[in-house]
Each structure stands twice: as structure tokens, then as C-alpha cells.
C-alpha positions as CSV (number, residue, x, y, z in Angstrom):
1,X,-3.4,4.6,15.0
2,X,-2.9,1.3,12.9
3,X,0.2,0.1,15.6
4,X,0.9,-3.5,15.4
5,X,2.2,-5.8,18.2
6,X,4.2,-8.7,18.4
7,X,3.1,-11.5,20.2
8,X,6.1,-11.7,22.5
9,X,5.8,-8.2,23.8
10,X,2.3,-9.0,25.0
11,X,3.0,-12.3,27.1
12,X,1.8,-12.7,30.6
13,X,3.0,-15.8,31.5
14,X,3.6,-19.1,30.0
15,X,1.2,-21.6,31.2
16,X,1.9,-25.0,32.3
17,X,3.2,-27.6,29.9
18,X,0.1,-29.7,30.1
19,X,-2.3,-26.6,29.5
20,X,-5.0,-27.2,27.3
21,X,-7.9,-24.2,26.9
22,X,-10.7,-25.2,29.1
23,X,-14.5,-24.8,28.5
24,X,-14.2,-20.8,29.4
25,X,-10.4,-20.2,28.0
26,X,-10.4,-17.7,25.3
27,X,-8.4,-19.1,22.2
28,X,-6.5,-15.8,20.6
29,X,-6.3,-16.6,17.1
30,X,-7.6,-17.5,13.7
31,X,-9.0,-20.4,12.1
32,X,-11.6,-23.1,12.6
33,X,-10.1,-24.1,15.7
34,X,-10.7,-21.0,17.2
35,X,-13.9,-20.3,15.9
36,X,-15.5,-23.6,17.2
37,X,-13.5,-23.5,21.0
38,X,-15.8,-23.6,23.4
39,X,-14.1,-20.5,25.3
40,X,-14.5,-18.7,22.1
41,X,-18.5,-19.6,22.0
42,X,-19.3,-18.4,25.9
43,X,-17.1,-15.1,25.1
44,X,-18.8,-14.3,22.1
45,X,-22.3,-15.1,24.1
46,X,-20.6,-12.9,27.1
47,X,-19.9,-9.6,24.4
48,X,-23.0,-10.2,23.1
49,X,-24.7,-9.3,26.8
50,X,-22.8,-6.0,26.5
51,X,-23.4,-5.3,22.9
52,X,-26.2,-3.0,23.8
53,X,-24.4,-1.0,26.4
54,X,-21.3,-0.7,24.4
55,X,-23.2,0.5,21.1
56,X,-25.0,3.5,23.8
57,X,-21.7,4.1,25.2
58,X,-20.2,7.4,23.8
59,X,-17.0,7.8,25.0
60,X,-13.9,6.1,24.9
61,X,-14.1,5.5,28.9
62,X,-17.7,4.3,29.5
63,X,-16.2,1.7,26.5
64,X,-13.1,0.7,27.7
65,X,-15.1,0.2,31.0
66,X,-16.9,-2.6,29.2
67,X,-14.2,-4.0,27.9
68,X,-12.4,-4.5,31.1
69,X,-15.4,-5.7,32.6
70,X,-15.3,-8.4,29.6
71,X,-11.8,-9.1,30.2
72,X,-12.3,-9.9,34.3
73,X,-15.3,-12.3,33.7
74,X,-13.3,-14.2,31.2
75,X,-10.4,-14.3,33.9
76,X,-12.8,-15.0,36.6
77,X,-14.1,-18.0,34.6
78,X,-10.5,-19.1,34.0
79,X,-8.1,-18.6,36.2
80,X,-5.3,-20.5,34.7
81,X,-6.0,-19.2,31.4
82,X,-8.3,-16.5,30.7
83,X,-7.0,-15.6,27.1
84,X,-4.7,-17.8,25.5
85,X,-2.5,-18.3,22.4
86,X,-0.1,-21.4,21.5
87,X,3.2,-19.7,20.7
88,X,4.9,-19.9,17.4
89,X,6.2,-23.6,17.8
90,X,2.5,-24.8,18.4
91,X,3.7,-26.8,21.5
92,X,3.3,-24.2,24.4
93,X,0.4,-22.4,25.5
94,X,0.6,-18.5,26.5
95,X,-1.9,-16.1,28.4
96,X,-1.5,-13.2,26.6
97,X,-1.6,-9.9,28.2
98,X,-4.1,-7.4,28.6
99,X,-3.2,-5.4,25.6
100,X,-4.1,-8.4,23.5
101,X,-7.1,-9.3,25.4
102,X,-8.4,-5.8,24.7
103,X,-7.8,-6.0,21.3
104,X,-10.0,-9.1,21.0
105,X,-12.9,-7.8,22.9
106,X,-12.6,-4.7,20.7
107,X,-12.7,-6.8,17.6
108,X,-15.5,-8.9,18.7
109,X,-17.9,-5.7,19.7
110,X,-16.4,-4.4,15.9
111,X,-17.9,-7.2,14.0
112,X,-20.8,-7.4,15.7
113,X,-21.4,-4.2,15.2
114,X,-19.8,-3.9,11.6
115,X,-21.8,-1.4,10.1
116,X,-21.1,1.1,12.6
117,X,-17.3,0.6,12.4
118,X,-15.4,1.1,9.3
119,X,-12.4,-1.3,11.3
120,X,-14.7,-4.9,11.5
121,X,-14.0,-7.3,9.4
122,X,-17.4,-7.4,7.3
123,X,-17.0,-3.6,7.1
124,X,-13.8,-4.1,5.2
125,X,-14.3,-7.5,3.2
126,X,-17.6,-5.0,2.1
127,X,-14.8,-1.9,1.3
128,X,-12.5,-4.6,-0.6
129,X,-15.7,-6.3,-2.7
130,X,-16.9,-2.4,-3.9
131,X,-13.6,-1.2,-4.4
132,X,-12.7,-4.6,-6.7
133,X,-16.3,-3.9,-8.1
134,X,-15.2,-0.2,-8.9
135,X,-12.0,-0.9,-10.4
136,X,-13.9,-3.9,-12.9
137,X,-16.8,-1.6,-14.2
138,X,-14.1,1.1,-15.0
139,X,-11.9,-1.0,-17.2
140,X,-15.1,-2.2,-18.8
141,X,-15.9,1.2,-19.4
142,X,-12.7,1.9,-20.1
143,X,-12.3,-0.7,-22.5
144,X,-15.7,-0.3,-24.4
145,X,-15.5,3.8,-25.2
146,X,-11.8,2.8,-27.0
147,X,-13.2,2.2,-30.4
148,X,-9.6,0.4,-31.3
149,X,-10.1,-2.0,-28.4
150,X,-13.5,-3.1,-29.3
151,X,-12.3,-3.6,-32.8
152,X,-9.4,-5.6,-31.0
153,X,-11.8,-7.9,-29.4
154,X,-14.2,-8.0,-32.2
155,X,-11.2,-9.4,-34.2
156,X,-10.5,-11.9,-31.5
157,X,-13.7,-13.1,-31.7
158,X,-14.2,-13.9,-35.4
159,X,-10.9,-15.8,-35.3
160,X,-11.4,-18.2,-32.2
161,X,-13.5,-21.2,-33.0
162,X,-13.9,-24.1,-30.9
163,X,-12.6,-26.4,-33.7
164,X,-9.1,-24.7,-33.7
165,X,-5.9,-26.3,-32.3
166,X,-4.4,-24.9,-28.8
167,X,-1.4,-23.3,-30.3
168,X,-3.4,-21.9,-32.5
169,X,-5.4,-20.5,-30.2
170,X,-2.2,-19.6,-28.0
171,X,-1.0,-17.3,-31.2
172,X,-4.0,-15.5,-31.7
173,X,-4.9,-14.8,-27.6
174,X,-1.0,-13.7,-27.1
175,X,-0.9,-11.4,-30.3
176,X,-4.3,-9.4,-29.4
177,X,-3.1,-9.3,-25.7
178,X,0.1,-7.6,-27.2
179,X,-2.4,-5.3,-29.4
180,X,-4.8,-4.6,-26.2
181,X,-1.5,-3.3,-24.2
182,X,-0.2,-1.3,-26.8
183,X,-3.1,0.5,-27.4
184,X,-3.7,0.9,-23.5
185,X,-0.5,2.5,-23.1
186,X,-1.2,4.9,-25.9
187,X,-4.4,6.1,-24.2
């Protein structure tokens, strides 16, 4: 299930108004910022002591075991903060409940194993790249068995020259892009 969740129905509590993430706070977010914290660092060295026991796990308990077990050292580590996100006017800092906390520990333990889950975000940018890839070597092919289009581009080509003036150019680029859909849209 692809459910989404605001950010306000997951709020523990709102943290002092002096709060800054500490050395073990977790930093929910994207960005830099996040990336470099150095809560973010120690959590990502902390899954990375479970990695092996969560890829051997095979059920949804013996996982979500590890996960909590994740979650309490973070917390242990941090108790005034544990996992944290700066609400929407960047002024405030939030713990953010254990729904959200979950979901980060999941993530992390999905990218780091990302080519055993179709969900981590290599796994997808991988999905998106092939995909893109896909969809480009179809319209060349596409575009090179139409023996009108390739007589289309073959024009284009023996009329642009690099001596010629931009709206020149301009005429003869728009006109066989008018040609190209046409005949697209009778195929």
C-alpha cells in the first residue's frame, strides 16, 4: 500500500524552542543538510550493523523487530530528540512519531539493500533511467522504419548550413517539425 502521511498527523511533541539536533539526533528530511548531520551518519553506521540480520530476516515480524530495535537505540542515544524534523516554517523543531521513524529506518535498510527492493531509491532512479532509455530507442526506431520521416530529416539536413541566418534557420526547423507531426499522426 503506497499511503502517504502528513507530517502533522505524525508529531510527538514539539521540542524546545532552543532545540538544535545533537551529535545522535536523527534529522527527518532531504537535502545536504540531512545527509551530512552527524545523527544522520551514526544512524546510517547503526542500520548498517543490522543490515545482515535484516536481509536473513524473512518475515514481516523478525523485520519490524529490527526496526524497533533501531528506533530505541536512536532514542536511547537522544533523549530529547531521537528523530527530528523542523516544521514547515523552518523555525521549530519536531520529534516525529514512530510511524515516521519507521519509515526512515525502512528506507535506509531499502537503499542499502536496493537491488533486492524494487521501493529504494537506486532501484527506481534505475526503473526511471531504463524506462526513459526504452521510450528513446523506440522513437528512434520508430522514426527510422517511416521512410517519409527519414526523407523529412534528410531534407532538413541538406538545407541547414552553419552559414545561414537564425530566422532562417527558425523557418526551416519549425516547418519540418510541422511535417514530422503530421506524418506521425498519420501513422
Amino acid at each position: 500500500m503506497n499511503t502517504k502521511y502528513s507530517f502533522r498527523s505524525d508529531i510527538k511533541q514539539e521540542l524546545s524552542f532552543d532545540f538544535q539536533p545533537g551529535k545522535y539526533d536523527v534529522i527527518c528530511g532531504k537535502g545536504k543538510r540531512c545527509f551530512e548531520h552527524n545523527g544522520n551518519k551514526q544512524f546510517r553506521r547503526t542500520t548498517r550493523f543490522f543490515l545482515e540480520e535484516y536481509s536473513q530476516a524473512t518475515t514481516k515480524v523478525e523485520k519490524s523487530s529490527i526496526v524497533t530495535k533501531i528506533i530505541h537505540i536512536v532514542k536511547r542515544q537522544s533523549p530529547e530528540g531521537g528523530f527530528t524534523k523542523l516544521d514547515v516554517t523552518g523555525k521549530r523543531w519536531h520529534e516525529v512519531g514512530d510511524h515516521i521513524a519507521r519509515e526512515k529506518v525502512g528506507q535506509q535498510f531499502r537503499d542499502a539493500l536496493h537491488s533486492k527492493y524494487r521501493s529504494s531509491t537506486k532501484s527506481k532512479r534505475r526503473i526511471r533511467e531504463t524506462q526513459q532509455d526504452d521510450a528513446a530507442m523506440n522513437m528512434t526506431i520508430v522514426l527510422l522504419s517511416n521512410e517519409k520521416i527519414k526523407q523529412i530529416i534528410d531534407s532538413l539536413n541538406s538545407k541547414v548550413t552553419t552559414k545561414m541566418e537564425d530566422n532562417q534557420f527558425i523557418t526551416i526547423f519549425t516547418q519540418v517539425n510541422l511535417d514530422l507531426l503530421n506524418e506521425l499522426n498519420e501513422t
